[in-house]
N, C-alpha and C positions, 0 to 999 in steps of 0.2 A: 504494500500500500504506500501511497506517495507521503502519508504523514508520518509512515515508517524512516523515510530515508533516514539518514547520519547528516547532518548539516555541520559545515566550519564557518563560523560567522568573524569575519574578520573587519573591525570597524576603525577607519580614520579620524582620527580623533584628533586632528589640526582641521579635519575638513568636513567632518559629519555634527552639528549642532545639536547640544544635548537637549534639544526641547525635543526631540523625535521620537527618542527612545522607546517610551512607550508604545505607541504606535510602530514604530519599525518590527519590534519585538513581538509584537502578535500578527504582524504579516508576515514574516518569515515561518513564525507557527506553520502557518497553512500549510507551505510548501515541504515540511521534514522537523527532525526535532534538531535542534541544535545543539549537539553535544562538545563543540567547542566554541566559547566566545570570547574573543580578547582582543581590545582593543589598545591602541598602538596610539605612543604620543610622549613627549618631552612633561615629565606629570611635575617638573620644576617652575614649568611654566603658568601663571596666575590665572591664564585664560582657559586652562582646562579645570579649573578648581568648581565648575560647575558638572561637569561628570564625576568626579570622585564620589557625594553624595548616592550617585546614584549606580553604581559600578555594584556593592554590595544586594543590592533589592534586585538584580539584574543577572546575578550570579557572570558578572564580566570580569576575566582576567585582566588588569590591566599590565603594558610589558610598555618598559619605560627605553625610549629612544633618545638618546642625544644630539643635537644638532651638531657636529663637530665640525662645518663648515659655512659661513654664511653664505647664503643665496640657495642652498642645498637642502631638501627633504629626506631626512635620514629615515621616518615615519615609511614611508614608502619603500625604501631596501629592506627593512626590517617586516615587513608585512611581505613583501614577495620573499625573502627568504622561507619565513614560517611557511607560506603557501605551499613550499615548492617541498619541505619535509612535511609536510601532514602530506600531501599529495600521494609522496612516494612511501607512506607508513599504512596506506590502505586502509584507512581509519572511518574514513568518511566517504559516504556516494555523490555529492556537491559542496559546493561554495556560496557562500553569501559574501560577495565584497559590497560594505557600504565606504562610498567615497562619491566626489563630483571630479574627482582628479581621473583625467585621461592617460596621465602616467602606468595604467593599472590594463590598459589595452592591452596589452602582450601577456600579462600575466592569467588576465582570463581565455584569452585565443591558446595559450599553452594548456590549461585546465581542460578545455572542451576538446581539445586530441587526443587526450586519453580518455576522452567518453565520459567523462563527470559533469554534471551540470552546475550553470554559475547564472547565479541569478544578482543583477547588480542594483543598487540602494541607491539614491543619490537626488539632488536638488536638478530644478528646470535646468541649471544654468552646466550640468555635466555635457563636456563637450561628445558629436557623435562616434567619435572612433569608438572611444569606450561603450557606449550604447551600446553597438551593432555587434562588440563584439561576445556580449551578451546572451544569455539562451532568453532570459527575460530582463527588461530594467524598469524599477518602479520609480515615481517621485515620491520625494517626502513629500512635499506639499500637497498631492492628494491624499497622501494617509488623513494629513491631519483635516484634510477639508471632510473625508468620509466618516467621520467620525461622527454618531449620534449629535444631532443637536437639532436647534428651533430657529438659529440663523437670528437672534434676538441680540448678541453683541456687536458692537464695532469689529472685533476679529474674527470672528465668523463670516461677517459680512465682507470684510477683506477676501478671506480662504476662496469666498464663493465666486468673485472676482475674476481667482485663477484657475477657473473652467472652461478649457479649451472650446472653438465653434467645432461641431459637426460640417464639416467645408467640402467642396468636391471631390477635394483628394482623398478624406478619409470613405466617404462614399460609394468612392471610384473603386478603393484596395478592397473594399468588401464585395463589391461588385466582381470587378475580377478575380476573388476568391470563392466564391458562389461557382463561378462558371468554370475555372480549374475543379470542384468537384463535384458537379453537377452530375444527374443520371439524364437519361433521355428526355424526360420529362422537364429538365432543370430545376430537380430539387438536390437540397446538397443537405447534408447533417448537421446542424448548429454545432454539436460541438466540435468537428472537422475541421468547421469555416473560423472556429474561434482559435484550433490548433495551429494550423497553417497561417494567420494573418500575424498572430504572434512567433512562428516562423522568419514570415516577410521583414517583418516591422516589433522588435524587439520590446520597446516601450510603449505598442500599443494597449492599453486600457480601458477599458468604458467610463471609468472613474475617471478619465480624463478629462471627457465629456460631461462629467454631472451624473451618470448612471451608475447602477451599483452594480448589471448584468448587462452582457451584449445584447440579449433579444430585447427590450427596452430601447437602447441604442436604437436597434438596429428598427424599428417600431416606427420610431421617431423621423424616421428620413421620409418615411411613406411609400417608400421605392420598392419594400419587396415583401411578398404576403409570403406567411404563417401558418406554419400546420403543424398541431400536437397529433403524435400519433399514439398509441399504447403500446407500451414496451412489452408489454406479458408478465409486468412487477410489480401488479396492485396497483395505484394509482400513480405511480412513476410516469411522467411521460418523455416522449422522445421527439425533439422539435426541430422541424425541417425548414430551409426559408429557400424561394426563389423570385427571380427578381420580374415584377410587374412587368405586362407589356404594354 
C-alpha cells in the first residue's frame, strides 16, 4: 500500500519557512510514512531559532551545517551527501526533498534512476529545473490555503488570492490527456487522466486551482461530461470523463 512506503524527508532549513510545518507534515503522510526526518541548517544561526521549538513535537532530526565559506550553501552538500547514503542503505522506497532551491535538481534526477520516488516540497517561487525533475512537487502555499477555514481573516483572504486561473493551457493538458487515453468511444478513466497529467506536469494540482479533487476541477471548465460507473464494490464508484463535442 502506498501509505506503507518508507519515506526520507529531508528539509532545508535556510530555505523551507517554519510556519509550514504543520501542514507539510500531514501531506507527506499521504504519500508513505516517514521514517526519517532531518533537517539541515547552521542551528548557530538566530534565524533558524524558530524551528528548534518545533523540531521536538515533529520528531525532526536536526544535523547542524556550517557555512565554512561565504557566498556558499554548505546546507545543501550536506543534504545531498545524507541523500546519496540513505539511498545506497536500502532503507527507504522514496524521498521527500523540501526546498525552493534548484541546487537539488541533480540530486532528485539521480534518486528516480534507481526507481525511488521523490516527491518535492517547496514555495511558488522554486525555480523549474527542480520541478520537472520531480515524480510530484507541491506548494506550500497551497497546503496552507487548503486548510479548513471560513476565509473570515485578512490571511486567509491573502492565501485565497494565490489560487491559480483555470487558463487554456491547463484545459488544453487535460484535454490532451483524455484523448492519449481514450477508448473508442473517448472515455478515458479519471484516475489514468489524473496519473499521467501529473506525469506530464509534475506540480500539477487541483488545489492549485481552488479545488480539493480533479473531477470538481475538471466540472468546472464545462468542456467535458461525466460518468460514474459501478465498480462491483458496494457503493465505490468508478468515474470516467470525455470531452464534449
Amino acid at each position: 500500500m502506498e501509505k506503507d512506503k518508507k519515506l526520507a524527508v529531508l528539509i532545508d532549513g535556510d530555505n523551507i519557512p517554519s510556519k509550514y510545518i504543520k501542514e507539510m507534515m500531514e501531506e507527506i503522510a499521504k504519500y508513505g510514512n516517514p521514517t526519517i526526518k532531518r533537517i539541515y541548517g547552521d542551528w548557530t544561526k538566530p534565524q533558524l531559532s524558530k524551528w528548534k521549538k518545533l523540531l521536538l513535537e515533529n520528531a525532526i532530526t536536526p544535523i547542524q551545517q556550517y557555512n565554512y565559506t561565504t557566498g556558499k550553501n554548505s546546507t545543501d552538500s550536506g543534504m545531498i551527501i545524507d541523500a546519496m547514503d540513505i539511498l545506497y542503505s536500502d532503507k527507504v522506497d522514496g524521498f521527500c526533498i523540501a526546498s525552493s532551491d534548484s541546487d537539488f535538481t541533480r540530486l532528485a534526477t539521480r534518486i528516480r534512476e534507481t526507481g525511488l520516488s521523490v516527491i518535492g516540497i517547496g514555495e511558488k517561487k522554486t525555480p523549474d529545473p527542480f520541478i520537472v525533475a520531480c515524480d510530484k512537487f507541491i506548494y506550500l502555499e497551497i497546503l496552507r490555503a487548503s486548510e479548513k477555514d471560513d476565509e473570515s481573516t485578512p490571511e486567509q483572504r491573502e492565501k485565497k488570492k494565490s489560487v491559480d486561473t483555470v487558463t487554456p493551457k491547463v484545459i488544453k493538458l487535460i484535454t490532451q490527456t483524455v484523448s492519449d487515453l481514450a477508448d473508442d468511444e473517448g472515455w478515458a478513466f479519471l484516475g489514468d487522466v489524473g496519473s499521467l497529467i501529473q506525469k506530464k506536469q509534475p506540480n500539477f494540482d487541483s488545489r492549485n486551482y481552488g479545488f480539493e479533487k480533479l473531477t470538481p476541477l475538471i466540472k468546472s471548465t464545462g468542456k467535458f461530461e461525466i460518468d460514474q460507473r459501478d465498480s462491483g464494490k458496494g457503493r465505490y464508484k468508478l468515474i470516467y470523463i470525455r470531452r464534449m463535442n
